[in-house]
C-alpha positions as CSV (number, residue, x, y, z in Angstrom):
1,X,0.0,0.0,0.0
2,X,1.6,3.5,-1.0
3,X,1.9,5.9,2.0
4,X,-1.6,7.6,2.6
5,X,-3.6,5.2,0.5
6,X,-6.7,4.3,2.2
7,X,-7.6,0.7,2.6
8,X,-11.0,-0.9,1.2
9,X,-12.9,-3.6,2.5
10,X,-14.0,-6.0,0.2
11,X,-15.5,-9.4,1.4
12,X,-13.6,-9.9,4.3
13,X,-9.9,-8.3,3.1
14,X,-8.7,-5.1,3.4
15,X,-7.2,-4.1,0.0
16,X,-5.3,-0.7,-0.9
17,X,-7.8,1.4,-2.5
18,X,-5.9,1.3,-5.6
19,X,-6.0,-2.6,-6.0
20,X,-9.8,-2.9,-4.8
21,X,-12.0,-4.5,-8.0
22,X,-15.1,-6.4,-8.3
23,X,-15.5,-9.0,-11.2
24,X,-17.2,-7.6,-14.6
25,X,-19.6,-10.2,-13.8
26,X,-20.7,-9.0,-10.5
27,X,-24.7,-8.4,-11.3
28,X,-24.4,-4.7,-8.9
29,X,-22.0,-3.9,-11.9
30,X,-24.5,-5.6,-14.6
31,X,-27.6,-4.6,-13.8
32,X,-27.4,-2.0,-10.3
33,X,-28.4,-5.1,-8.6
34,X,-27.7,-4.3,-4.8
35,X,-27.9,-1.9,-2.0
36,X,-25.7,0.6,-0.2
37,X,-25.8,3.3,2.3
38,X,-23.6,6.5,2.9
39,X,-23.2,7.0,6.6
40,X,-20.5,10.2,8.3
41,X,-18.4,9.6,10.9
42,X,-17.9,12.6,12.7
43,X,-14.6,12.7,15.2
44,X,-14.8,9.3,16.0
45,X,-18.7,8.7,16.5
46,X,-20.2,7.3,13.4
47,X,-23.6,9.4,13.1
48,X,-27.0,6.9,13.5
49,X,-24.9,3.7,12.2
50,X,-27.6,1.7,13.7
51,X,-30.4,2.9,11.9
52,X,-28.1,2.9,8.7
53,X,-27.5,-0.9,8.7
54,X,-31.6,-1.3,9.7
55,X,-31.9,0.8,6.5
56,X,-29.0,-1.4,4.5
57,X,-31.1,-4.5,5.9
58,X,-34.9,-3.2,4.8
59,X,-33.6,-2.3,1.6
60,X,-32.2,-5.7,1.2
61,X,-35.0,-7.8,2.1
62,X,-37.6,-5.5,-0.4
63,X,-35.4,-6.5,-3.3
64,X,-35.0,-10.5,-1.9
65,X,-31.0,-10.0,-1.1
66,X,-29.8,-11.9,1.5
67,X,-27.0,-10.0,3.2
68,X,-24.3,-12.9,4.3
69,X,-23.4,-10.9,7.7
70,X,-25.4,-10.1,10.5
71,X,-26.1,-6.8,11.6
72,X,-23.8,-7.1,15.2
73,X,-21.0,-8.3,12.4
74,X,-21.9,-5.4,10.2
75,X,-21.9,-2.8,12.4
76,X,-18.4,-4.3,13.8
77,X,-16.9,-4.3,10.5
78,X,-17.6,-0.2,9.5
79,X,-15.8,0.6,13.0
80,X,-13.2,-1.9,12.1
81,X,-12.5,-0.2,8.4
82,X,-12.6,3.5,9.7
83,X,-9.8,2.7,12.2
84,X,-7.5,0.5,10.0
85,X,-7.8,3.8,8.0
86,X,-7.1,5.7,11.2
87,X,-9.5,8.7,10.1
88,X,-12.1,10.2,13.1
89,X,-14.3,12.5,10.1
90,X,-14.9,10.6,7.4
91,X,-17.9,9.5,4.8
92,X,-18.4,5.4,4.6
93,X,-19.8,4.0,2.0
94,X,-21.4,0.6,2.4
95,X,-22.3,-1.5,-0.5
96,X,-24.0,-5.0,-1.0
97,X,-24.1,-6.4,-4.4
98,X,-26.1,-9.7,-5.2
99,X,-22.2,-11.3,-6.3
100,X,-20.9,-12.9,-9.3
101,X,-23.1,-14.6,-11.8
102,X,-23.5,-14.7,-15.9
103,X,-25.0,-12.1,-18.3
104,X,-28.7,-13.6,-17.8
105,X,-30.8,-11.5,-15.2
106,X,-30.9,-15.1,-13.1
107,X,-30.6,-14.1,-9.9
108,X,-30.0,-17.9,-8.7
109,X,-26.8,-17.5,-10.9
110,X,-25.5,-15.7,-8.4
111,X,-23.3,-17.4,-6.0
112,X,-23.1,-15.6,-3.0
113,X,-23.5,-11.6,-2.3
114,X,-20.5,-9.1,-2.4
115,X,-19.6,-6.4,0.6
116,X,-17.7,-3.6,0.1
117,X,-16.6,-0.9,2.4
118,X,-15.2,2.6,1.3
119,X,-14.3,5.1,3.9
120,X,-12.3,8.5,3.3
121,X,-12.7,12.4,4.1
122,X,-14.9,13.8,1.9
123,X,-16.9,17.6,2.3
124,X,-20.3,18.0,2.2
125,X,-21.6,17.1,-1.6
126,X,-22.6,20.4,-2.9
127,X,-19.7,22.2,-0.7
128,X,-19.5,23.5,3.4
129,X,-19.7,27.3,1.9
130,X,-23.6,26.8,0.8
131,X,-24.7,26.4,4.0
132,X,-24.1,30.8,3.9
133,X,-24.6,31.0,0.6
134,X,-27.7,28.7,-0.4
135,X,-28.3,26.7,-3.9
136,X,-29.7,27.2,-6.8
137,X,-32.2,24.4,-7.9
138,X,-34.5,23.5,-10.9
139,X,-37.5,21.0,-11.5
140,X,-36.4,18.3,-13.6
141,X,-38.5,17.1,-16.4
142,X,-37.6,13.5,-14.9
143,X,-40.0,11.9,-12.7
144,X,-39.0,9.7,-10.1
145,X,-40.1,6.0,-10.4
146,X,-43.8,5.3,-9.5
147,X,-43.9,3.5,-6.0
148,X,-44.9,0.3,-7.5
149,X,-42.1,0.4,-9.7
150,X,-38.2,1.1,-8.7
151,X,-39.0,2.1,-5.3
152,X,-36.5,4.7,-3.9
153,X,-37.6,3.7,-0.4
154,X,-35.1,1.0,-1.1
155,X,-31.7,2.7,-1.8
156,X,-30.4,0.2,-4.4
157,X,-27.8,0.8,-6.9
158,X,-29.9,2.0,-9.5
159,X,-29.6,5.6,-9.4
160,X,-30.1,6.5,-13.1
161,X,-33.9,8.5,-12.6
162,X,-31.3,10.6,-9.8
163,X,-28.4,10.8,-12.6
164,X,-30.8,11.9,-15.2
165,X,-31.9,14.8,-13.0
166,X,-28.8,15.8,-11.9
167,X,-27.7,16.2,-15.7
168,X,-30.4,18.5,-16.4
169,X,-29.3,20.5,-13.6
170,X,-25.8,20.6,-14.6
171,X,-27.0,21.4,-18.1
172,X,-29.2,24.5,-16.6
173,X,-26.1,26.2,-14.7
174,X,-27.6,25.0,-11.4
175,X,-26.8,23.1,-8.0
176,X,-29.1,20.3,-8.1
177,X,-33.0,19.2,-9.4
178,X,-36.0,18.6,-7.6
179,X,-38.2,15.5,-8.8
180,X,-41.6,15.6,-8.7
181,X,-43.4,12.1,-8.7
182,X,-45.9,10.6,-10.9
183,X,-48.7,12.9,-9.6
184,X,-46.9,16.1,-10.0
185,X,-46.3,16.5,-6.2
186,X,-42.7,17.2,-4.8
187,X,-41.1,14.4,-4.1
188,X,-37.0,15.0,-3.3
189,X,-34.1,16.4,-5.1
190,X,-31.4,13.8,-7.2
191,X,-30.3,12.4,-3.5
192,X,-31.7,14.8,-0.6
193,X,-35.2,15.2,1.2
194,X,-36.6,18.5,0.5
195,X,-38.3,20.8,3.5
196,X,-40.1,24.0,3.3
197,X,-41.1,26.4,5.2
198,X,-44.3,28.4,4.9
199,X,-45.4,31.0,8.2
200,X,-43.3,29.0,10.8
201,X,-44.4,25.4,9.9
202,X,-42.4,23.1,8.1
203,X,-43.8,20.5,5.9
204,X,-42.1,17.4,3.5
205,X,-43.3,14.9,0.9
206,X,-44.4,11.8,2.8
207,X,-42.7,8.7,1.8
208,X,-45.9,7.7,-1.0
209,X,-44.2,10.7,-2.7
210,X,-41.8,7.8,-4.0
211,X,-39.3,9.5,-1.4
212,X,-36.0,7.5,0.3
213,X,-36.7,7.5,3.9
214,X,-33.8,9.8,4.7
215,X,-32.3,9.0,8.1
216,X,-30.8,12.9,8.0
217,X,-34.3,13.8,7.2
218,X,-36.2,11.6,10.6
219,X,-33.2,13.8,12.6
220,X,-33.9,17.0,11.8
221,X,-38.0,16.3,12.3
222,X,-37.3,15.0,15.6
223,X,-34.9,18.2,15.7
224,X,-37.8,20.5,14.6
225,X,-40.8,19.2,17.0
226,X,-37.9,19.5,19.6
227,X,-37.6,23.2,19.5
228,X,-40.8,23.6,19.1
229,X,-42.0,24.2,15.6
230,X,-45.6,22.5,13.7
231,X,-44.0,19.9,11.0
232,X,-46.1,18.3,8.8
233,X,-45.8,15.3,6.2
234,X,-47.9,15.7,3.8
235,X,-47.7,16.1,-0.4
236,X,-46.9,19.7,-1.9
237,X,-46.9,21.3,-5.0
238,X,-44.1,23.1,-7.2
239,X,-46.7,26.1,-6.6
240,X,-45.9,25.7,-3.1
241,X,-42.1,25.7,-3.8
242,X,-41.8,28.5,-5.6
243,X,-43.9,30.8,-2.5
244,X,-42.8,29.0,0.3
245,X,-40.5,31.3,2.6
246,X,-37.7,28.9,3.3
247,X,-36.5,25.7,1.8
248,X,-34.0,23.4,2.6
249,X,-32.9,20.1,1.3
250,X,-31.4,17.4,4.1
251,X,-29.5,14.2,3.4
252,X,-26.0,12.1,5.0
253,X,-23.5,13.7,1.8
254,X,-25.3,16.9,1.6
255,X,-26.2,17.6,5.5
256,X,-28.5,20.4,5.7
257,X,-28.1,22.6,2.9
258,X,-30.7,25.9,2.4
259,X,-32.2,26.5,-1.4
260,X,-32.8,30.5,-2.3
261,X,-33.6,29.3,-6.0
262,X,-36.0,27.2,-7.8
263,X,-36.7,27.5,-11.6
264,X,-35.2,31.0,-11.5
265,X,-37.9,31.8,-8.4
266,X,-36.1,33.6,-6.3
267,X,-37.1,32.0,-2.4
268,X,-38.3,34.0,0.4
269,X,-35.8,36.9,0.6
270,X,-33.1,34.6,-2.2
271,X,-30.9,33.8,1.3
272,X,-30.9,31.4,3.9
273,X,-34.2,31.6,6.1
274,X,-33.9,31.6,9.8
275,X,-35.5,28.6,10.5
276,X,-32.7,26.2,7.9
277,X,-30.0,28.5,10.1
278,X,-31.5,27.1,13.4
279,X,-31.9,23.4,12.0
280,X,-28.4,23.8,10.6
281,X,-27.1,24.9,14.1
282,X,-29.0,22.1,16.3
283,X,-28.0,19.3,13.9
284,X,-24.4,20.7,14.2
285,X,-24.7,19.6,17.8
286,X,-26.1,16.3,17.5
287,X,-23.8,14.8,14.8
288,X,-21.0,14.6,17.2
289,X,-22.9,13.7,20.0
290,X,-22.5,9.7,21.2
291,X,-25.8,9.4,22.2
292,X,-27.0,9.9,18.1
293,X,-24.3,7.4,17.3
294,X,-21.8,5.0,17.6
295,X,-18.3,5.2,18.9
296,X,-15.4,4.4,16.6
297,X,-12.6,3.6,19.5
């Protein structure tokens, strides 16, 4: 291993990053056949890792994957890979494919499932300076998969309706792109929850919006009826987007990020709201807190 190269986990090895592979034939590689998760580790406590693997574990089972490791196991071997990497900050990302099998769709071909562990530093996805300085967001002409379709409750590999969006974002000069299901209601952006906030109460899509059941997103609800403020789940419209006084988009990657643009709608005053800057400030306490996670050593 060269000096400074982090170290992968990869069915039971740890392999230089630069050596880790999977075969061509693995069906997550094939066909997006698996699951994963992205969890943070924040100095040394390894923020809701719990309710990450019970996420890992649901999505799993709703796509008939059986994960060879128990949970216990699991959990053991993310705080093993962080500190054979020695890092206390860092982003994991846990994946389960359904293994190596042949170019049919045959998931009996498969022998047994693959795990693979990546952890390394990484800053939140769109940046730490637009927490001050807010996104800029569109609605995508892409429509996220019907509930009774490719279900983003499950957070499988598939991620092309998210990749599709983002692409028309990047195309348009902007942050990021909000989905809206089937209906036409909200449902997130390419891979956050979306909030907003209209005179002091905060609503968000409701997971039949074809939403993933963000565990950032459960956080900062339990963070909102905390302090104090009416939060509802409930479907909205892009009309209610573009007059809402604050929006915000939540999500492990991204944190909490605030939105002062939609479709070239400029949103509530076009900077961060008060409320995202509270929200912002109380999950900055929690995410380093043991009690909201898991201790790395």
């Amino acid at each position: 291993m060269s000096r400074g190269e982090f170290l992968v986990y990869v069915d039971g090895e740890y392999i230089p990053r630069s050596q880790a592979r999977v075969s061509v034939f693995d069906h997550g590689f094939l066909y997006g056949d698996g699951v994963f998760e992205g969890i943070r580790c924040y100095d040394g406590v390894v923020f809701k890792l719990v309710e990450h693997i019970d996420r890992l574990y649901e999505s799993a089972k709703s796509i008939m994957l059986d994960v060879p490791m128990k949970k216990e196991e699991m959990v053991n071997t993310v705080l093993e890979t962080i500190r054979k990497n020695g890092l206390r900050d860092a982003y994991i990302r846990l994946i389960v494919t359904r293994g190596v099998g042949d170019l049919g769709l045959d998931p009996r071909k498969c022998s047994k499932p693959s795990i693979i562990i990546i952890v390394q530093p990484m800053e939140p996805l769109l940046g730490r300076e637009v927490r001050e300085k807010g996104v800029k967001l569109i609605i995508s002409s892409v429509r996220r998969d019907r509930v009774d379709a490719t279900s983003h409750q499950a957070k499988t590999l598939n991620y092309l309706n998210s990749i599709l969006a983002k692409i028309e974002a990047i195309n348009a000069g902007v942050d990021d792109a909000i989905l809206l299901d089937d209906r036409g209601f909200v449902s997130e952006a390419s891979a956050a929850n979306l909030f907003i906030v209209k005179n002091s109460v905060i609503s968000t899509p409701p997971q039949t919006a074809g939403i993933l059941p963000g565990i950032t997103r459960s956080v900062v609800i339990e963070l909102a009826k905390k302090i104090g403020y009416r939060i509802e789940e409930r479907d909205i419209t892009p009309y209610e987007l573009y007059t809402a006084d604050e929006v915000f988009l939540t999500g492990t990657a991204a944190e909490l990020v605030p939105v002062i643009e939609i479709s070239k709608r400029k949103i509530g005053d076009g900077v961060p709201g008060p409320i995202t800057k509270k929200l912002i400030e109380e999950f900055d306490k929690v995410k380093r807190d043991p009690s909201y996670g898991v201790k790395v050593y």
